[in-house]
PDB file of N, CA, C and O in Angstrom:
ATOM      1  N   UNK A   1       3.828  10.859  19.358  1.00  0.00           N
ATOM      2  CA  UNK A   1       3.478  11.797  20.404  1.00  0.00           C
ATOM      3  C   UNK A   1       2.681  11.039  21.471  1.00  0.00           C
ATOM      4  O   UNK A   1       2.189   9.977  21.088  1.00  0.00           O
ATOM      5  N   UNK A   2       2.482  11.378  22.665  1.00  0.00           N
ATOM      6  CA  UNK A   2       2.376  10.519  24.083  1.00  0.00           C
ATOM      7  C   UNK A   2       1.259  11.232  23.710  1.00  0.00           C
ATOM      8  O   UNK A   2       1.198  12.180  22.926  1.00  0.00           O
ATOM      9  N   UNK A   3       0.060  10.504  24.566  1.00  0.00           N
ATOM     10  CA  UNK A   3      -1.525  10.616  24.802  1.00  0.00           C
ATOM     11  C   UNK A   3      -1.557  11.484  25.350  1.00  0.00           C
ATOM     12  O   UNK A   3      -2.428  12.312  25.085  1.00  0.00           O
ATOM     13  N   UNK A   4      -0.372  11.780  26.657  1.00  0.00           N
ATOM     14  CA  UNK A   4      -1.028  13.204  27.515  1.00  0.00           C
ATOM     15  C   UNK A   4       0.033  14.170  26.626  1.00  0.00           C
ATOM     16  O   UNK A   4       0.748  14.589  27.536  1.00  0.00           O
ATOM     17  N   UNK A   5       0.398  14.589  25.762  1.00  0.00           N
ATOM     18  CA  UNK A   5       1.058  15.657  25.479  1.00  0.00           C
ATOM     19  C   UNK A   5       0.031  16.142  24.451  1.00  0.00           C
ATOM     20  O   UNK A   5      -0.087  17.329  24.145  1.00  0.00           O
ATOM     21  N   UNK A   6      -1.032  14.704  23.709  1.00  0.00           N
ATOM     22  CA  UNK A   6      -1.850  14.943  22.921  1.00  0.00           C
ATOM     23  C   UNK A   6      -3.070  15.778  23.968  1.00  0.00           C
ATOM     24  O   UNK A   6      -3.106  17.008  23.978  1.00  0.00           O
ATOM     25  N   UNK A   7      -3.928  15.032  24.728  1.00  0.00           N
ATOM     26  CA  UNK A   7      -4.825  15.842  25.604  1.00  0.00           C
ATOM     27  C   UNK A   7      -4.051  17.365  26.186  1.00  0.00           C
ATOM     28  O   UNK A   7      -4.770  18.341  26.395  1.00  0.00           O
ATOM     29  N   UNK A   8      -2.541  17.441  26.413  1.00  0.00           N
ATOM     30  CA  UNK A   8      -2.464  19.159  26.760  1.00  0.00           C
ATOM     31  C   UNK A   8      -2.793  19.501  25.539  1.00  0.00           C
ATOM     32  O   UNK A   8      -3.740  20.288  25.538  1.00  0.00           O
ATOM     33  N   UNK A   9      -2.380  19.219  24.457  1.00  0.00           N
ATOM     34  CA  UNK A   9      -2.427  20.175  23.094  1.00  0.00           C
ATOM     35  C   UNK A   9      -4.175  20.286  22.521  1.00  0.00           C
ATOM     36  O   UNK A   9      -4.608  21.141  21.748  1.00  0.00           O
ATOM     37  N   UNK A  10      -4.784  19.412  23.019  1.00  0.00           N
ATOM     38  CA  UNK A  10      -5.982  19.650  23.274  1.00  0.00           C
ATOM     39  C   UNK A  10      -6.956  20.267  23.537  1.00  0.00           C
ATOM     40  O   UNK A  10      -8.030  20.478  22.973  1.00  0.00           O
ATOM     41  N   UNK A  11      -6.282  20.690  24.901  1.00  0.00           N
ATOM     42  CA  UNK A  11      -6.495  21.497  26.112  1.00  0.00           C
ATOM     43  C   UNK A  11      -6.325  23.042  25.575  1.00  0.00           C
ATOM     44  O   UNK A  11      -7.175  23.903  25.802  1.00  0.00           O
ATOM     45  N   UNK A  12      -5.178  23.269  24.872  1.00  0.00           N
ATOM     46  CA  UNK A  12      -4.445  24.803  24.744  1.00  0.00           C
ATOM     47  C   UNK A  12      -5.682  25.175  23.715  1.00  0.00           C
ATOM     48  O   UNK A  12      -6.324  26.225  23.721  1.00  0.00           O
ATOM     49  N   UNK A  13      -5.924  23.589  22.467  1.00  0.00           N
ATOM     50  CA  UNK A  13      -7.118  24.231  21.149  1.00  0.00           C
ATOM     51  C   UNK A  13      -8.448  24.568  21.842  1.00  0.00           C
ATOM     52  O   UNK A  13      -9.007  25.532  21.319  1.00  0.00           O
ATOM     53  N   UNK A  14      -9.127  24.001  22.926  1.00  0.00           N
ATOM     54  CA  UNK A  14     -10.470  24.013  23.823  1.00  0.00           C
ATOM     55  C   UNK A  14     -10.456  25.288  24.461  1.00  0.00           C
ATOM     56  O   UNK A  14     -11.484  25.964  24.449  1.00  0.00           O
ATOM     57  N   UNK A  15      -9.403  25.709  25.025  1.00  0.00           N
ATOM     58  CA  UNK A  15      -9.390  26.945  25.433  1.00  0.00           C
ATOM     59  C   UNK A  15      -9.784  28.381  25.118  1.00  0.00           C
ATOM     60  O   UNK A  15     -10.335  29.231  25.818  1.00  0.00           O
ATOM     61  N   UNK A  16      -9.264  28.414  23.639  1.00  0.00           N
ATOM     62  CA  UNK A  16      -9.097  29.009  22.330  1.00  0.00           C
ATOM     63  C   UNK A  16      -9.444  28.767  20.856  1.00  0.00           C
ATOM     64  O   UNK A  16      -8.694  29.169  19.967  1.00  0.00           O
ATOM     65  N   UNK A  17     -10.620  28.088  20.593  1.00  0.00           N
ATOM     66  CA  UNK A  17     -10.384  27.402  19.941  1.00  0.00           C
ATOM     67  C   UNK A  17     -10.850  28.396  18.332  1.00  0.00           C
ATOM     68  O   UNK A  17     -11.179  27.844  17.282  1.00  0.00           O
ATOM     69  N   UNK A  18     -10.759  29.908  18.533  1.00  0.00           N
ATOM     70  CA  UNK A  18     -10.614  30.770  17.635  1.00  0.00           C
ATOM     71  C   UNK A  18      -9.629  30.957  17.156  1.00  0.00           C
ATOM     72  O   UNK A  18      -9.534  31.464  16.039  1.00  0.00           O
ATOM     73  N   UNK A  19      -8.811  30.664  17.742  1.00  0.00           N
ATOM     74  CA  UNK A  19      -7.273  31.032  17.077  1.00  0.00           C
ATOM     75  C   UNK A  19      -6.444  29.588  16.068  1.00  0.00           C
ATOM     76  O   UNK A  19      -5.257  29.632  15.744  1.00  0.00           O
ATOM     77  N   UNK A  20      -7.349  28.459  15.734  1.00  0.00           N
ATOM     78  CA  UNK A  20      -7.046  27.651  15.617  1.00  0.00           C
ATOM     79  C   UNK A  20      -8.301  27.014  14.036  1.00  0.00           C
ATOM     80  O   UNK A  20      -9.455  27.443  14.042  1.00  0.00           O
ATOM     81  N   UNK A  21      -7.880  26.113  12.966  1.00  0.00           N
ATOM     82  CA  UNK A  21      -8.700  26.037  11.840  1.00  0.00           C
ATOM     83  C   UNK A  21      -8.182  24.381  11.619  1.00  0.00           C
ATOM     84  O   UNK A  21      -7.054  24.025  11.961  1.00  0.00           O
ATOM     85  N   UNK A  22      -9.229  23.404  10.971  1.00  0.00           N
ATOM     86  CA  UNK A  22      -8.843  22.238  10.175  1.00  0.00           C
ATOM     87  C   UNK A  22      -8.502  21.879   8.979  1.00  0.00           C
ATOM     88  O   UNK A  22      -9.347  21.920   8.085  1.00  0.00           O
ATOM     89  N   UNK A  23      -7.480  21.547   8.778  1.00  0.00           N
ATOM     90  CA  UNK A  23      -6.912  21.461   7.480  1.00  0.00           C
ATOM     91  C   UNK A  23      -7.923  20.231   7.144  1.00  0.00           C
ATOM     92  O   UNK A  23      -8.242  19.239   7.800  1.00  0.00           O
ATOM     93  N   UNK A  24      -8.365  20.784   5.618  1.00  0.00           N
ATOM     94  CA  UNK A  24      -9.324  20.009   4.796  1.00  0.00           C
ATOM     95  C   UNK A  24      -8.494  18.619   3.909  1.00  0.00           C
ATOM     96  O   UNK A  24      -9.047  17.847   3.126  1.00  0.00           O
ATOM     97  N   UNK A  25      -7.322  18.615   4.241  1.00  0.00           N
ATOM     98  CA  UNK A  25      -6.729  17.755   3.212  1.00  0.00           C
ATOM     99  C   UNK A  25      -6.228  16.390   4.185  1.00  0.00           C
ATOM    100  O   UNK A  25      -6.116  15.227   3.797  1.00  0.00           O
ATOM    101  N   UNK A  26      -5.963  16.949   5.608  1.00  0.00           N
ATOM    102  CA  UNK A  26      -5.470  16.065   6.213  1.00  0.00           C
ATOM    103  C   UNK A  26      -5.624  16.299   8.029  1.00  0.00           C
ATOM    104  O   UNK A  26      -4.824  16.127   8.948  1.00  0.00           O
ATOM    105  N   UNK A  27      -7.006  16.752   7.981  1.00  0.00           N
ATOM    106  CA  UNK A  27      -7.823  17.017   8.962  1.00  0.00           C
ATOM    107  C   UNK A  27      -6.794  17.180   9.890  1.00  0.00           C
ATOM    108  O   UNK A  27      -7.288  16.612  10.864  1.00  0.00           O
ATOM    109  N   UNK A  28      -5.379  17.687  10.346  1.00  0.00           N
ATOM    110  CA  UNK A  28      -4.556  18.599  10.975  1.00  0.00           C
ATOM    111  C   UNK A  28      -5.334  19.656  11.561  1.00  0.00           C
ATOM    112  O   UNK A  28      -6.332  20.170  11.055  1.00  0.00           O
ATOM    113  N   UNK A  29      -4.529  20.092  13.245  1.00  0.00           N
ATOM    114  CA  UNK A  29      -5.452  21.273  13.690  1.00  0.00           C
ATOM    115  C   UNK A  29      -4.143  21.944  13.431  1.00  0.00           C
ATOM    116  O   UNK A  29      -3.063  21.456  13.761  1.00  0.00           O
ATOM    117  N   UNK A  30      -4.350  23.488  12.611  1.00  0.00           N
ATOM    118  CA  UNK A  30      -3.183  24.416  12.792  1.00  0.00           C
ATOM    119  C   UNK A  30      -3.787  25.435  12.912  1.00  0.00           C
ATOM    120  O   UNK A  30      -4.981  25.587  12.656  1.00  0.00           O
ATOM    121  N   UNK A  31      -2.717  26.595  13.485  1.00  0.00           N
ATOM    122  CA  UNK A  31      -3.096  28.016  13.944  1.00  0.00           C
ATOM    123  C   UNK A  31      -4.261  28.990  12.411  1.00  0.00           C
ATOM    124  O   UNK A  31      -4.280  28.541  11.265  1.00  0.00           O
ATOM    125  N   UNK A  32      -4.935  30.068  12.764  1.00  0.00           N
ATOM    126  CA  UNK A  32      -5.184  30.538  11.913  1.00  0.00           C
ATOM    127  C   UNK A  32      -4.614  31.449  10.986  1.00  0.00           C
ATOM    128  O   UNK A  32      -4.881  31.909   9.876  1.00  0.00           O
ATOM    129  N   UNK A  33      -4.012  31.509  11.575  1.00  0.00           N
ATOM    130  CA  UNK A  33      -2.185  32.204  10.636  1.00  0.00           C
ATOM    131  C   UNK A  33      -1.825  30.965   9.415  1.00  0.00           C
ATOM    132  O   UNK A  33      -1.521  31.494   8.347  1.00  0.00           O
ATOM    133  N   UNK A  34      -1.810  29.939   9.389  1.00  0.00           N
ATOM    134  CA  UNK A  34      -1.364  29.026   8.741  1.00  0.00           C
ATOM    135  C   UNK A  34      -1.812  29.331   7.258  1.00  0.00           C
ATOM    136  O   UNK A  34      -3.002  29.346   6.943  1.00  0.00           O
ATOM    137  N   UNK A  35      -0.993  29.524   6.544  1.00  0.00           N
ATOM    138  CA  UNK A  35      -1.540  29.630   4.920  1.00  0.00           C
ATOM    139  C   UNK A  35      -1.405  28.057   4.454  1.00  0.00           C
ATOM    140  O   UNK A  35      -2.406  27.649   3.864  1.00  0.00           O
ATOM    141  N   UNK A  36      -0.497  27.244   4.592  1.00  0.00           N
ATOM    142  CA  UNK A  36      -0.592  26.074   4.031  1.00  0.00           C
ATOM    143  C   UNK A  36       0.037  24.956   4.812  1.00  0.00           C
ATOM    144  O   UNK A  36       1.206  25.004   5.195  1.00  0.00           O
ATOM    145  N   UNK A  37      -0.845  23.859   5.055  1.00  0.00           N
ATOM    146  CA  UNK A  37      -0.605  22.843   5.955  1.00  0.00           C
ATOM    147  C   UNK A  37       0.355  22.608   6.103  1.00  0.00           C
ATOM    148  O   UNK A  37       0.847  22.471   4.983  1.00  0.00           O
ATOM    149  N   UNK A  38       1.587  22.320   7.366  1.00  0.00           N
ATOM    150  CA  UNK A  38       2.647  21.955   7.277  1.00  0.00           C
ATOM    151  C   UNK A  38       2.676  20.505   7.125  1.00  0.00           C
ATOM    152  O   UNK A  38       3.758  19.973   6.876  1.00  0.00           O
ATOM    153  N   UNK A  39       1.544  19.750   7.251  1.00  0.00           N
ATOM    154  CA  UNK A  39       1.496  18.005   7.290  1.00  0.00           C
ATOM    155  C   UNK A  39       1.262  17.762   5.487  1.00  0.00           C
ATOM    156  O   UNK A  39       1.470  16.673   4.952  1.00  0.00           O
ATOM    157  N   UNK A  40       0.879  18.788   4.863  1.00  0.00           N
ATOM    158  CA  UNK A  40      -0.153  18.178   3.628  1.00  0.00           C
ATOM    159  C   UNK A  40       0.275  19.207   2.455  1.00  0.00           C
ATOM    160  O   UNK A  40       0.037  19.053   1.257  1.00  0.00           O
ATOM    161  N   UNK A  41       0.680  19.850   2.811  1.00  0.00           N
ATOM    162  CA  UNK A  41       0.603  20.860   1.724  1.00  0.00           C
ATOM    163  C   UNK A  41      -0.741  21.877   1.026  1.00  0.00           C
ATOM    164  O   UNK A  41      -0.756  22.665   0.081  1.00  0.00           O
ATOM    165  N   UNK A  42      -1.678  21.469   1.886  1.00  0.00           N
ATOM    166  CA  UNK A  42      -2.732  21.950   0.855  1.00  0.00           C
ATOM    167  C   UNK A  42      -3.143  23.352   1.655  1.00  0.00           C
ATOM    168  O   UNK A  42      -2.608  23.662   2.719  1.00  0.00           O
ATOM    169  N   UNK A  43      -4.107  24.114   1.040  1.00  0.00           N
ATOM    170  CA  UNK A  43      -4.252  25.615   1.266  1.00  0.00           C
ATOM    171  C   UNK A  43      -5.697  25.264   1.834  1.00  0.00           C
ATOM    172  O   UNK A  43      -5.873  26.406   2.257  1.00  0.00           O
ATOM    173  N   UNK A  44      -6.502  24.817   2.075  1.00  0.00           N
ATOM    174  CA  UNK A  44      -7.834  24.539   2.245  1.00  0.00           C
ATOM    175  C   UNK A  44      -8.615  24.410   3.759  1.00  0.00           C
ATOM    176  O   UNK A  44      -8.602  23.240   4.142  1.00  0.00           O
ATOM    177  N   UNK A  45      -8.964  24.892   4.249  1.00  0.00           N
ATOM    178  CA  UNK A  45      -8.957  24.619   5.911  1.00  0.00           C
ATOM    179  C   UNK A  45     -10.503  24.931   6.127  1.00  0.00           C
ATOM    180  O   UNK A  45     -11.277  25.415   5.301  1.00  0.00           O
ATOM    181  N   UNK A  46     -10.790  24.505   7.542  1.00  0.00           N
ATOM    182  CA  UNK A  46     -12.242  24.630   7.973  1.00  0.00           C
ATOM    183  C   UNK A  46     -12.262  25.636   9.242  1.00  0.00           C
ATOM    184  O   UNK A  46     -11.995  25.201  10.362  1.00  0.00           O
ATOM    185  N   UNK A  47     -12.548  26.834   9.052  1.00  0.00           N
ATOM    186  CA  UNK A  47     -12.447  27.788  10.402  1.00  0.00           C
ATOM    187  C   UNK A  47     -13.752  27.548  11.397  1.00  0.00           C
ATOM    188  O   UNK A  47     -13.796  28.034  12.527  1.00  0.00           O
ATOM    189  N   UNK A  48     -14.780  26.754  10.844  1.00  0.00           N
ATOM    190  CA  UNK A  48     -15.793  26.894  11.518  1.00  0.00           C
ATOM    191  C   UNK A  48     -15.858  26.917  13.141  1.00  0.00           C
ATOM    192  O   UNK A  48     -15.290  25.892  13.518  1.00  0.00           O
ATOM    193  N   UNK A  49     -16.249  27.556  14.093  1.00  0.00           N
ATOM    194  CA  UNK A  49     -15.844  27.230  15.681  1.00  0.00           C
ATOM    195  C   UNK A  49     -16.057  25.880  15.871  1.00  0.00           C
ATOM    196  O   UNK A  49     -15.077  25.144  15.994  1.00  0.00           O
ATOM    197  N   UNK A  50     -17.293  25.388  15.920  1.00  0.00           N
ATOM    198  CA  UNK A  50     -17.905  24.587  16.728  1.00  0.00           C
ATOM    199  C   UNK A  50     -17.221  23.152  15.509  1.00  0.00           C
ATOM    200  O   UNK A  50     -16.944  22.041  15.962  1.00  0.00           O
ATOM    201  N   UNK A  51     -17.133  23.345  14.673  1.00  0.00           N
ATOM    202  CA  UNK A  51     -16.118  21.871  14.214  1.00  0.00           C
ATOM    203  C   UNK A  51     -15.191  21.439  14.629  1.00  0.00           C
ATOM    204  O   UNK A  51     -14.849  20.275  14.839  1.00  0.00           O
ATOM    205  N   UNK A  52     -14.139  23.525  14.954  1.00  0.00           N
ATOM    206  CA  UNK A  52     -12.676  22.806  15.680  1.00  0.00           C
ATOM    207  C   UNK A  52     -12.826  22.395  17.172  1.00  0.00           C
ATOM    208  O   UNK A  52     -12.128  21.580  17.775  1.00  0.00           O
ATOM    209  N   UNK A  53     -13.688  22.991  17.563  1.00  0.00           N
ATOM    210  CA  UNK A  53     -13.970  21.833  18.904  1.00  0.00           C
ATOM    211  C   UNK A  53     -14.292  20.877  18.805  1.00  0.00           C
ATOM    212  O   UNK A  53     -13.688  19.995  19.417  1.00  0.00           O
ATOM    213  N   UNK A  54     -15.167  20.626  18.163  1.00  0.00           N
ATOM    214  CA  UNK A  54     -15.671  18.880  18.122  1.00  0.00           C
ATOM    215  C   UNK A  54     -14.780  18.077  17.751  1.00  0.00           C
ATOM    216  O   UNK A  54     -14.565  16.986  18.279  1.00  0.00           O
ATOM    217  N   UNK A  55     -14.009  18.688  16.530  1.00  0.00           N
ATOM    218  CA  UNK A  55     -12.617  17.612  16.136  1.00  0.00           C
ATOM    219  C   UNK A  55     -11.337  17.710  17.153  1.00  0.00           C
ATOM    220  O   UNK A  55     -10.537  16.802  17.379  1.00  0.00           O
ATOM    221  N   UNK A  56     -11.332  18.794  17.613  1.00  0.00           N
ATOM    222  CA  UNK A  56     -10.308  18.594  18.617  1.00  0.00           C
ATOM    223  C   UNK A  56     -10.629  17.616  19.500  1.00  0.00           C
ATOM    224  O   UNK A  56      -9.783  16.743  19.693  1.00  0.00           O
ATOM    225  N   UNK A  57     -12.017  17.550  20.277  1.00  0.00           N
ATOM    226  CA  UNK A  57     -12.393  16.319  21.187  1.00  0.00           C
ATOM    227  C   UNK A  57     -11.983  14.824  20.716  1.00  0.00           C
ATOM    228  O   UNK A  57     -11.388  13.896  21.264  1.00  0.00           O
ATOM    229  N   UNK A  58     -12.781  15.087  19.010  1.00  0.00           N
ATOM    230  CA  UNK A  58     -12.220  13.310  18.789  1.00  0.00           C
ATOM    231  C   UNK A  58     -11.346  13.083  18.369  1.00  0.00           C
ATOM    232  O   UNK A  58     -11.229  11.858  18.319  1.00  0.00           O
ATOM    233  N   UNK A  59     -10.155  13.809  17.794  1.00  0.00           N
ATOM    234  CA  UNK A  59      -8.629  13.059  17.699  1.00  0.00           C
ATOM    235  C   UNK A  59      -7.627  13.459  19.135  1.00  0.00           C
ATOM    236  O   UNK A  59      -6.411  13.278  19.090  1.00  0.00           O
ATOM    237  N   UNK A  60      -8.241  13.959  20.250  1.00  0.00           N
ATOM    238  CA  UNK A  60      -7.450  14.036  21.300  1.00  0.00           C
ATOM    239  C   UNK A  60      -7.539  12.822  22.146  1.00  0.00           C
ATOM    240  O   UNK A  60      -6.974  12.894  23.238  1.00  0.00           O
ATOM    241  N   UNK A  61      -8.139  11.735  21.843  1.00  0.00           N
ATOM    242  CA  UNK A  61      -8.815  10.532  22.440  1.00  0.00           C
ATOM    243  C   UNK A  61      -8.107   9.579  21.336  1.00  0.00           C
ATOM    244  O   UNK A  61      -7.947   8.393  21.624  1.00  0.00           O
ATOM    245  N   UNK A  62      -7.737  10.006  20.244  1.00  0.00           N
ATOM    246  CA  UNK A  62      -7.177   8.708  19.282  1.00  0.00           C
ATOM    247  C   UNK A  62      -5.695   8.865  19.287  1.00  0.00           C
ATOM    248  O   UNK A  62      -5.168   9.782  19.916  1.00  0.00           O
ATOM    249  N   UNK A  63      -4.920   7.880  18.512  1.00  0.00           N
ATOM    250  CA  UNK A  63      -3.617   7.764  18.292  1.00  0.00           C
ATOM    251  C   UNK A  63      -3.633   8.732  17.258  1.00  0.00           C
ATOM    252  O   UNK A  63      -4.613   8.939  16.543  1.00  0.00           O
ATOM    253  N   UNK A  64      -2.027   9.611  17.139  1.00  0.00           N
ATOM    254  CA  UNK A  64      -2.237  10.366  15.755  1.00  0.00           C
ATOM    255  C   UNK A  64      -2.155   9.405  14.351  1.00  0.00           C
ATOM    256  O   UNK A  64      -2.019   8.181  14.320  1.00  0.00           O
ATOM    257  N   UNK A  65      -2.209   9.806  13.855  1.00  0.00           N
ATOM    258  CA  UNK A  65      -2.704   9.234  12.327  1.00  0.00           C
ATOM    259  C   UNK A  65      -1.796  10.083  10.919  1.00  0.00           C
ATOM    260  O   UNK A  65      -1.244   9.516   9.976  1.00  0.00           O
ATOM    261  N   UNK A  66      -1.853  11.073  11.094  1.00  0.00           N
ATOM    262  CA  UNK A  66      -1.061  12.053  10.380  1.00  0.00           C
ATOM    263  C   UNK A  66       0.559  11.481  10.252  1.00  0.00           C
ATOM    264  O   UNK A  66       1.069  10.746  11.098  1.00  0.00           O
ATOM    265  N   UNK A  67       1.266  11.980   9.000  1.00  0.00           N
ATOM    266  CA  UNK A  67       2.775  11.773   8.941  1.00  0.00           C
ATOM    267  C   UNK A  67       2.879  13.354   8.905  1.00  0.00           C
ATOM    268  O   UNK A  67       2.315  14.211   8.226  1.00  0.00           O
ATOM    269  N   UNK A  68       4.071  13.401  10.168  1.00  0.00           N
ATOM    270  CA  UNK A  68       4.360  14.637  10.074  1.00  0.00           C
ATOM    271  C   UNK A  68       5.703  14.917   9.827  1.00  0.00           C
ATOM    272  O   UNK A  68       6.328  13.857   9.803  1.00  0.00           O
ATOM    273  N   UNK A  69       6.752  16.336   9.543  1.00  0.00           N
ATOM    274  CA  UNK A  69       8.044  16.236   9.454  1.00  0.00           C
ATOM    275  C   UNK A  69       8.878  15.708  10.251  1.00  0.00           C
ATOM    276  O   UNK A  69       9.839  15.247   9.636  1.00  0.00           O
ATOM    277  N   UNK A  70       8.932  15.578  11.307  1.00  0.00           N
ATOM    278  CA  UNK A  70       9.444  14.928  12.640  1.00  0.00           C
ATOM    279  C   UNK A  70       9.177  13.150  12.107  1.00  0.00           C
ATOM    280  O   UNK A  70       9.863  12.280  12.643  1.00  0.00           O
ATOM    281  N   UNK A  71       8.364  12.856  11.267  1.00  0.00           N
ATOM    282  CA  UNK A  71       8.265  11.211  11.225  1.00  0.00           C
ATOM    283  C   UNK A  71       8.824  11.133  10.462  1.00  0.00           C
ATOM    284  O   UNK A  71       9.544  10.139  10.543  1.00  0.00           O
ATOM    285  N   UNK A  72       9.053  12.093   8.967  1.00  0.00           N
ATOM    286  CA  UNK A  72       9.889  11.737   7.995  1.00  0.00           C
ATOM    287  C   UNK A  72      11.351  12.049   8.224  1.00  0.00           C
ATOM    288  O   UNK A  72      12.323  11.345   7.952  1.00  0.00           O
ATOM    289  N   UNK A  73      11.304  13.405   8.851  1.00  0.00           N
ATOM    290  CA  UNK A  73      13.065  13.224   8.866  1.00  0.00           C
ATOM    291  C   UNK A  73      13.428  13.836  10.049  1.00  0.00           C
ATOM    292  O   UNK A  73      14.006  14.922  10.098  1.00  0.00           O
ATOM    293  N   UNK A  74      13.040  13.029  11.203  1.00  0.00           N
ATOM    294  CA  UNK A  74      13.522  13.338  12.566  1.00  0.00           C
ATOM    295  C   UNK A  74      14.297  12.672  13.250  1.00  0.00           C
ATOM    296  O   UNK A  74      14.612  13.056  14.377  1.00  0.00           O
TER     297      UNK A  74
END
């Protein structure tokens, strides 16, 4: 994923960033609808506000890191 498609997706979590939780297994940002990570499998997430902002700030500045379905069979 390109740096600026990462900073919009950034942008959409900063906006909103209630509607949005961290997966505890593989620090993934997904919606709060999400019952189980689509990167990880695991059920475990962090709703706290002020975390998913802060983590949204510092992996919108890094390369992703995560394997996602698109890397395995895209």
């Amino acid at each position: 994923m390109s740096s600026q498609k990462r900073l919009e997706q950034a942008l959409v979590i900063l906006l909103q960033p209630e509607l949005f939780k961290i997966c505890e297994g593989c620090d993934s940002i997904v919606t709060v609808k999400t019952a189980i990570c689509p990167s990880c499998k695991t059920y475990r997430f962090n709703d706290n506000l002020d975390d998913v902002i802060e983590h949204t700030k510092e992996i919108s500045v890094k390369e992703q890191q995560s394997v996602t379905d698109e890397d395995l069979f895209g």
